[in-house]
N, C-alpha and C positions, 0 to 999 in steps of 0.2 A: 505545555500541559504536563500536571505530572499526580501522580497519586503515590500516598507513601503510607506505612504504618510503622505507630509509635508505638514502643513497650514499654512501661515505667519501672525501671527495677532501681526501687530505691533512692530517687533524688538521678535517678541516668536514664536516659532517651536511648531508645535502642533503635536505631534505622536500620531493615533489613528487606531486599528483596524490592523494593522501589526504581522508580525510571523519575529523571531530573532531568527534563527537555527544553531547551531554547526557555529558558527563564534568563530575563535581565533585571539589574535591581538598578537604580539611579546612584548607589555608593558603593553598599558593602555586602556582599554573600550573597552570590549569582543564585546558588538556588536553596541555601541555607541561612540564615543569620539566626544566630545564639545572644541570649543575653546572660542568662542565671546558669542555664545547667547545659553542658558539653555535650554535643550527641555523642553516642557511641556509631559510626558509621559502618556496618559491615561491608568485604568488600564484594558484597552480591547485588550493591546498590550501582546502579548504572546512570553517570553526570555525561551529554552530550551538549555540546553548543551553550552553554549558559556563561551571562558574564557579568562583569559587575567592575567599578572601578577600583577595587580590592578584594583580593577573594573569591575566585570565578567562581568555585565548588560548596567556601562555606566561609564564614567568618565570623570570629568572635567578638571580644570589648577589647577598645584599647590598654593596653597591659602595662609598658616602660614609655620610659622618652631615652633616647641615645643622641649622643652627641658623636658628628663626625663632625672634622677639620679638614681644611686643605692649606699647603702652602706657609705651613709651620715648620722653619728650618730644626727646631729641636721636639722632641719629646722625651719624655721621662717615662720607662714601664716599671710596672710592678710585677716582680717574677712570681710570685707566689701566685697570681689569678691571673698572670700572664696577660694583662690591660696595659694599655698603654694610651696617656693623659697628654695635652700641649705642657707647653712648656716656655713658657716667654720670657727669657732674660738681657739684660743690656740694654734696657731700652729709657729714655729721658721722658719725662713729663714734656706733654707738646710734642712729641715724635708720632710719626703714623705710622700702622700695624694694616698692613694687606695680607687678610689670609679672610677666610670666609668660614663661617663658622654656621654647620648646618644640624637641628633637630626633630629627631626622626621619632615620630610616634609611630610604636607597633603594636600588633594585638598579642594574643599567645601565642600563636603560630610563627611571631618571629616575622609578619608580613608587614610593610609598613605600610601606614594608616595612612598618616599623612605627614608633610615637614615643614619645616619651618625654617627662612634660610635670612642670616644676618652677613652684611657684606664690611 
């Protein structure tokens, strides 16, 4: 159970002084989910026991996709944005490549969404 109140200031949600109790969501934002406009969440707002399988507290829209690797003898980085890419060299047409190559959907939070994994 929980009760909350919203302020509109301007295109922004202002959550302030609310209780967010044993809420579960089946995916995303245990006892918030955002789609258009980002709450502003003061931190007078009290989240106990809520869950969700991303997101226990709140969650947005999928944001990027990121690419991890594993098991890539080389990579190559970029110092200036300090990234760092695979890199696969020396290899023949008809030769096999064992590394696993995994994609990581996140929201804005930087939480991942979901992945996606190619072997």
């Amino acid at each position: 159970m929980y009760d909350f109140f919203i302020a509109s200031l301007q295109k922004n949600l202002l959550l302030t002084g609310n209780t967010f109790d044993n809420n579960v969501a089946d995916s995303e934002g245990g006892a918030i989910k955002w789609i258009e406009v980002e709450p502003i969440i003061d931190s007078d707002n009290i989240f106990t026991n809520n869950s969700a399988s991303y997101g226990p507290i709140n969650a947005g829209f999928p944001f990027r996709i990121e690419m991890e690797y594993t098991s890539l003898s080389q990579t190559i980085c970029v110092n200036e944005s300090n990234s760092c890419y695979p890199q696969i060299m020396d290899i023949s047409s008809g030769s096999s490549l064992n590394f696993t190559l995994s994609f990581l959907i996140k929201d804005i939070y930087n939480t991942t969404v979901t992945s996606l994994n190619s072997g």
